[in-house]
C-alpha positions in Angstrom: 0.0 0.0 0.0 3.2 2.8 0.0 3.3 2.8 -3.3 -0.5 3.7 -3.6 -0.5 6.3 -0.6 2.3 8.0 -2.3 0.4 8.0 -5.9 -2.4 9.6 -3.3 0.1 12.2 -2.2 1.3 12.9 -5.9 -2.4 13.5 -6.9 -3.2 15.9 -4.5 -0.2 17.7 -5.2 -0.2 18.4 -8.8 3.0 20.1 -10.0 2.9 23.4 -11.6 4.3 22.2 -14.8 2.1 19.5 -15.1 -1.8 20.3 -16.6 -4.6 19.0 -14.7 -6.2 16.9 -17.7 -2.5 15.1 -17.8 -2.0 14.5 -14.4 -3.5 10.7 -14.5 -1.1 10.0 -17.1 1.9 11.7 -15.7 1.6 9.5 -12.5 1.3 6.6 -14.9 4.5 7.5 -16.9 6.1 8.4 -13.5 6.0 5.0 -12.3 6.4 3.0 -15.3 9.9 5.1 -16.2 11.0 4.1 -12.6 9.9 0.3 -12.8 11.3 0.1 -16.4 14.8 1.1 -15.2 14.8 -0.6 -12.0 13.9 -3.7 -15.0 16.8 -3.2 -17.0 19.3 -2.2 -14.3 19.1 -5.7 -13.0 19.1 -7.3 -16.6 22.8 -5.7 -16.6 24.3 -8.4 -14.5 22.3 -11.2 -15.6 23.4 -10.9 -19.1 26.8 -10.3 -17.9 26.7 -13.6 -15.8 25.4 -15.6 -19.1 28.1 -14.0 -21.5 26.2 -11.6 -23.3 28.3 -8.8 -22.8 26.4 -6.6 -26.0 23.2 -7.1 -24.4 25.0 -6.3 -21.1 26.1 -2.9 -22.8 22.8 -2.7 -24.2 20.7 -2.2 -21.1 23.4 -0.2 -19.7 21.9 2.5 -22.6 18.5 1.1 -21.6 18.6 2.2 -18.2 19.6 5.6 -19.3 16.8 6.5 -21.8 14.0 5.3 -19.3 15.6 7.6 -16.7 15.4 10.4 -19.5 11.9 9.7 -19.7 11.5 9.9 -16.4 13.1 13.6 -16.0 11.1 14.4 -19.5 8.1 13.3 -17.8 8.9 15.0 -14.4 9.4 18.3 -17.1 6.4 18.5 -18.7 7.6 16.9 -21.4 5.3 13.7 -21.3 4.7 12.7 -24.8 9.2 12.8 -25.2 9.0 10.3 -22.0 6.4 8.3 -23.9 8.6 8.2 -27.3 11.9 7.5 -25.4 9.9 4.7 -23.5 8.7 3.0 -26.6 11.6 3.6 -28.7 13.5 2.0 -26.4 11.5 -1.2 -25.7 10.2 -1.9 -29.0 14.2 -1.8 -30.3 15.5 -3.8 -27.2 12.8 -6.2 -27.9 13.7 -7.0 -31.4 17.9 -6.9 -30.9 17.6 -9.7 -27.6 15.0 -12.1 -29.9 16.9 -11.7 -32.8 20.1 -12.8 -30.3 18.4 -15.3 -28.2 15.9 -15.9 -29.8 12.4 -16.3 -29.2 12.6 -19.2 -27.0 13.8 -16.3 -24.6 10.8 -14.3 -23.8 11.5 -11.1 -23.8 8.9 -9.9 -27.0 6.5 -11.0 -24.0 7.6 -7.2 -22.6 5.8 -5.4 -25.5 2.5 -6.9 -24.7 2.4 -4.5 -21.4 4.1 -1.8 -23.0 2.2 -1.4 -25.9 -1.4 -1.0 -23.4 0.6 1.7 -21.8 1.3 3.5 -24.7 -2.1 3.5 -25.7 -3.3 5.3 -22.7 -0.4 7.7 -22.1 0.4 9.4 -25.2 -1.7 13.0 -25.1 -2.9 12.7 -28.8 -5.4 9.9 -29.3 -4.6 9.0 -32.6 -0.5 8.6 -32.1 -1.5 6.4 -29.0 -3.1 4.1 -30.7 -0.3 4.1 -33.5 2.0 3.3 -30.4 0.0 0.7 -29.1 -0.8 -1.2 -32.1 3.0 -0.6 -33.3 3.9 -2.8 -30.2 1.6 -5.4 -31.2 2.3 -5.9 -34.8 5.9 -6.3 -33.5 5.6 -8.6 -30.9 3.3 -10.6 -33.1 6.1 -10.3 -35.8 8.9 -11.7 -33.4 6.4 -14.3 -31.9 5.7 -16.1 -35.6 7.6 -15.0 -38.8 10.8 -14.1 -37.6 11.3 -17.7 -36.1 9.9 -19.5 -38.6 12.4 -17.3 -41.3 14.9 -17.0 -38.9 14.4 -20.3 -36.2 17.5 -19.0 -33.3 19.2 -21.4 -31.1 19.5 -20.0 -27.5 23.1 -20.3 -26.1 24.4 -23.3 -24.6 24.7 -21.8 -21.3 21.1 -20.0 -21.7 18.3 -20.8 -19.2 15.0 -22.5 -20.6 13.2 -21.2 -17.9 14.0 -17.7 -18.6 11.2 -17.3 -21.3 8.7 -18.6 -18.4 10.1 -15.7 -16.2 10.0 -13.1 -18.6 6.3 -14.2 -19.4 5.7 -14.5 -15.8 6.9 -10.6 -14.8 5.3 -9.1 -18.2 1.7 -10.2 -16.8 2.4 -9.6 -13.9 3.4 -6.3 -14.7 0.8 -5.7 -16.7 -1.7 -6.6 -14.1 0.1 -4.4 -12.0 -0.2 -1.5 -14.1 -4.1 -2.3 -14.4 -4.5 -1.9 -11.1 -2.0 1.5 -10.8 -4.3 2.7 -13.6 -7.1 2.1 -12.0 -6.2 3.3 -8.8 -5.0 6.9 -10.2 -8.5 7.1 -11.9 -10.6 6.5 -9.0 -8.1 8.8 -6.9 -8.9 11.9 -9.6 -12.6 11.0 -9.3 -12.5 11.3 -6.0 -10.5 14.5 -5.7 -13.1 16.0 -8.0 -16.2 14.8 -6.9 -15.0 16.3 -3.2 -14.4 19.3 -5.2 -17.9 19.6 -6.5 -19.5 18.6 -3.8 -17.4 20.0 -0.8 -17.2 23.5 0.7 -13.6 25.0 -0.2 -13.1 26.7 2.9 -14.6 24.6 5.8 -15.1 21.1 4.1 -18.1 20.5 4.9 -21.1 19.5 2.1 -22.1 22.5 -0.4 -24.9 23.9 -1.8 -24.8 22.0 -5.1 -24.9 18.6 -2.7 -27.3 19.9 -0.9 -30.2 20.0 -3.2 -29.5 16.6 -4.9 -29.6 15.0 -1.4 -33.2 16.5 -0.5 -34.2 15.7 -4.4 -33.2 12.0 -3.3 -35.0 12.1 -0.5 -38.0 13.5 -2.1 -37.5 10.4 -5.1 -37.6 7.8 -2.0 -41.0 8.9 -0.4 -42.5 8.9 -3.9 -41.5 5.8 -4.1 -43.2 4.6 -0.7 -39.9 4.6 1.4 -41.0 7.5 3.8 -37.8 8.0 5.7 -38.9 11.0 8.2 -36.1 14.1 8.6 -35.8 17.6 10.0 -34.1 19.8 8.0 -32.2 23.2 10.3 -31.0 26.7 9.2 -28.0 28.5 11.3 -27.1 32.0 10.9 -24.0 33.0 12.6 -25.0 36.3 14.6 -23.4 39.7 14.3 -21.2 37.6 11.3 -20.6 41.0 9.6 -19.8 43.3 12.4 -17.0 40.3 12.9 -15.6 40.8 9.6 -16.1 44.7 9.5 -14.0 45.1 12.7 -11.3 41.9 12.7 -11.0 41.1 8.9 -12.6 38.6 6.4 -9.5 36.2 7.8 -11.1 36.0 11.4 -14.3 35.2 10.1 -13.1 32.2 8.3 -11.5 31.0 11.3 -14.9 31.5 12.7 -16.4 29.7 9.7 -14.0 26.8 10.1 -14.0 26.7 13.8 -18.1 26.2 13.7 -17.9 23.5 11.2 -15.2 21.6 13.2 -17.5 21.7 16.0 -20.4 20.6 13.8 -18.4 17.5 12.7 -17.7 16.7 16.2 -21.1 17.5 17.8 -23.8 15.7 15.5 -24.0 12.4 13.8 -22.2 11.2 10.9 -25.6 10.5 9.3 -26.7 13.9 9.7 -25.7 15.7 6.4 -24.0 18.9 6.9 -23.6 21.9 4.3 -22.5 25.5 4.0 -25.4 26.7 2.6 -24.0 30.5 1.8 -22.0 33.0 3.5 -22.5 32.7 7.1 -25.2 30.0 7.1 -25.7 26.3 7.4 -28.0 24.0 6.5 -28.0 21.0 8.4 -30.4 17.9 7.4 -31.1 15.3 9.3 -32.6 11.9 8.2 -35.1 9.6 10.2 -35.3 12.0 13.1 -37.7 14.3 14.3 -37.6 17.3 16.2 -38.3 16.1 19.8 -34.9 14.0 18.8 -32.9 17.0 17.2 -34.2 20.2 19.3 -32.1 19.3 22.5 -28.7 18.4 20.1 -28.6 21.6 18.8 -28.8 23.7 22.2 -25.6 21.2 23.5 -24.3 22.9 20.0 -25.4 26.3 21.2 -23.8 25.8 24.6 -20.5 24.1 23.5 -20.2 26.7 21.0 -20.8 29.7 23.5 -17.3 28.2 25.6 -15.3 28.2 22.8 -14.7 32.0 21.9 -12.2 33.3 19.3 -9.2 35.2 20.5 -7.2 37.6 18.6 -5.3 41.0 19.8 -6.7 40.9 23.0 -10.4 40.8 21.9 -12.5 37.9 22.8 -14.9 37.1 19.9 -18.0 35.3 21.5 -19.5 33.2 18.9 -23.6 32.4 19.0 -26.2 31.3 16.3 -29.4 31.4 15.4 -31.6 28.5 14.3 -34.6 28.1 12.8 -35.7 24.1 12.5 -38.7 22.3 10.8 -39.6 18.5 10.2 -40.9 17.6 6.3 -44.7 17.2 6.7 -46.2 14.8 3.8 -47.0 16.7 0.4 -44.3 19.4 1.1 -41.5 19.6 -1.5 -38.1 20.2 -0.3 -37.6 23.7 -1.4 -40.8 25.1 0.8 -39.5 22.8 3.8 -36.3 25.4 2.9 -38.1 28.1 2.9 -40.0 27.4 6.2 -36.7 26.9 8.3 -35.4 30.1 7.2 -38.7 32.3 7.9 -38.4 30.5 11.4 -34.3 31.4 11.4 -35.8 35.0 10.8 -38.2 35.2 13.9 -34.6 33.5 15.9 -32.9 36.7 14.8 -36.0 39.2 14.9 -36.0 37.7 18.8 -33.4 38.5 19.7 -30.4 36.2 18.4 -28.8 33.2 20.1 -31.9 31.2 20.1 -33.9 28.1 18.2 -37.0 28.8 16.6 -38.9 25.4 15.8 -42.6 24.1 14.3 -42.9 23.6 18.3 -42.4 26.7 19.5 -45.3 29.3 19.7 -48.0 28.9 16.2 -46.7 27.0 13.2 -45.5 28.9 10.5 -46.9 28.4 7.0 -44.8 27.9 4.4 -44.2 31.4 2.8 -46.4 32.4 -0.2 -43.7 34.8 -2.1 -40.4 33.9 -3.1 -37.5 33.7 -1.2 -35.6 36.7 -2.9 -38.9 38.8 -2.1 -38.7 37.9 1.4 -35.0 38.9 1.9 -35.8 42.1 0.6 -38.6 42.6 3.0 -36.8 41.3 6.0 -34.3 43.7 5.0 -36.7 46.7 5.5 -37.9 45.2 9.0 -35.0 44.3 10.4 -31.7 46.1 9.3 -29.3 44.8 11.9 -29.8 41.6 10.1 -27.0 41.3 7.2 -29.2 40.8 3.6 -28.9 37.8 1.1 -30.8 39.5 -1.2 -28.1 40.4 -3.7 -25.8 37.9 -2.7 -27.9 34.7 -3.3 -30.7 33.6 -6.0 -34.1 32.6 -4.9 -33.6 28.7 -3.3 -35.7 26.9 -6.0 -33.4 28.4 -8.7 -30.4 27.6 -7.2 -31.2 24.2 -6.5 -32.6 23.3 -9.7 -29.6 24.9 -11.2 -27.6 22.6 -8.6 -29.2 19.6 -9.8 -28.6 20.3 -13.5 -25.1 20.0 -13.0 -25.6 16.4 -11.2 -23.4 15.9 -8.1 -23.6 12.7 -6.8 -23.5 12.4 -3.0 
């Protein structure tokens, strides 16, 4: 597993020189230029030890050209690695059968190398030139050449050689399946987290938002009925924050809040930055006698963890608005309802939870949400305004789910 957790590393650090689109097959070129010359390096002695001092010499220049292909590769330069790589392994192919013969094995090699070229070189149509430029040859070696040309190996040659060359170019190419395969899945990964994931504190964005509650909405139509609450949290005074200690204080903030909402809920609860300072927190198969008395132990452990800097202690406090889905309601208005409940927290007086339980249920709101934030605006201007900042909900999620994040 090394090899693979530094692949992992080299993913996630993607050299400057190197373009994002050719990163899977940089790693791939990487590792093969390495193997190849670790390959040939030990060939040196072996064909020393059986008297073939020219194929000796050879590999010596072997060695060399995949280790340019390697610096090529680390470069930039990744379609010179791939032509020094094939150049060299087609031609040392065809000089130790036409020595040894084919009873020796080594045309076996061509079979892995020509599926690498096919995937690594950056123009399509010159890969699969490459690829089927190895194949013609070993099939060339493997049939006319020793029936023209039938070799005798050496006296002092190894019969089982051929067995181990066939033996380590499977294996190889087995092995370079699976690095292939592992370097994909690694880039999916890294970009799936990037469209789904909030940059800044990690947690679940908008975008994954919206295609979980369409899922959700897709199971109850089709009779699965999972109950879940859905929450809202505003950071309070967010703005002054930033107005008076600098946007950098109130990412820490950001980032310190969604640490603490890691730590502090379930890892079944799905948690999202929903835009700017606020949260949207869903929580599946519970309801709100289950989730009202979690989120004031994250109001209280959040009040004893204050943000210092130059002397100031910055006292951190939220306001929540929470609802459960009632059958019939689409996602979006279950949106909607938490935040005209996370508007009565504020209008209240801040630091507080505003639920379907406490005082009259709140309707769902008859105008949209855009509307709304302008009107809240009017009524409550200590309250920082999304109006400009942030499209009406259904817009944004359907917009969300046009682009098709998975979760």
């Amino acid at each position: 597993m090394a090899p693979f957790s530094t692949l992992t590393q080299a993913a996630a650090q993607r050299p400057d020189n190197i373009r994002h689109r050719n990163l899977r097959k940089h790693l791939l070129t990487r590792w093969a230029s390495l193997m190849g010359a670790a390959v040939h390096f030990l060939f040196i002695p072996l064909f020393w030890v059986l008297d073939h001092s020219l194929l000796a010499l050879i590999n010596v220049i072997s060695v060399a050209m995949w280790l340019g292909a390697y610096l090529a590769n680390q470069h930039g330069e990744q379609d010179r690695a791939v032509y020094l790589i094939t150049t060299e392994a087609y031609c040392h192919a065809i000089i130790a059968t036409v020595i040894l013969g084919t009873s020796a094995g080594f045309h076996f090699y061509l079979l892995t190398l020509s599926c690498w070229a096919a995937v690594t070189h950056s123009v399509k149509w010159v890969a699969l030139v490459l690829g089927l430029m190895g194949m013609l040859v070993f099939l060339f070696l493997e049939f006319p050449l020793s029936q023209m040309f039938p070799l005798e190996s050496g006296p002092d040659f190894p019969l089982m050689l051929a067995t181990l060359n066939l033996s380590c170019a499977l294996f190889t190419m087995v092995g370079f399946a699976m690095l292939a395969r592992h370097v994909y899945e690694t880039q999916e990964e890294t970009l799936t987290s990037m469209a789904t994931r909030d940059a800044l504190t990690g947690l679940h964005n908008r975008r994954f938002a919206g295609e979980y509650l369409r899922q959700l909405s897709g199971d109850r139509q089709d009779g699965t009925n999972t109950p879940y609450s859905l929450a809202l949290i505003d950071i309070d005074h967010f703005k002054l924050i930033n107005d008076k200690h600098g946007h950098k204080i109130g990412d820490q903030c950001l980032i310190q809040i969604s640490d603490l909402l890691v730590r502090h809920f379930r890892r079944s609860d799905v948690l999202c930055r929903w835009g700017g300072e606020e949260f949207l927190l869903i929580f599946p198969g519970a309801d709100l006698n289950e989730i009202l008395p979690v989120l004031e132990g994250f109001q209280e452990r959040l009040r004893s963890l204050p943000i210092m800097h130059n002397g100031d202690v910055i006292s951190l406090t939220v306001s929540v608005g929470v609802t459960s889905h009632t059958p019939g309601m689409h996602y979006d208005l279950l949106i909607n309802r938490a935040d005209h409940l996370l508007y009565r927290a504020k209008a209240e007086g801040r630091d507080r939870i505003i639920s379907d339980q406490t005082g009259e249920q709140v309707p769902p709101p008859l105008y949209p949400t855009s509307a709304k934030r302008q009107a809240t605006t009017r009524t409550a201007p200590g309250r920082r305004s999304h109006a400009n900042q942030m499209p009406p909900v259904k817009a944004c999620l359907e917009a969300g789910l046009r682009s098709g994040a998975p979760p």
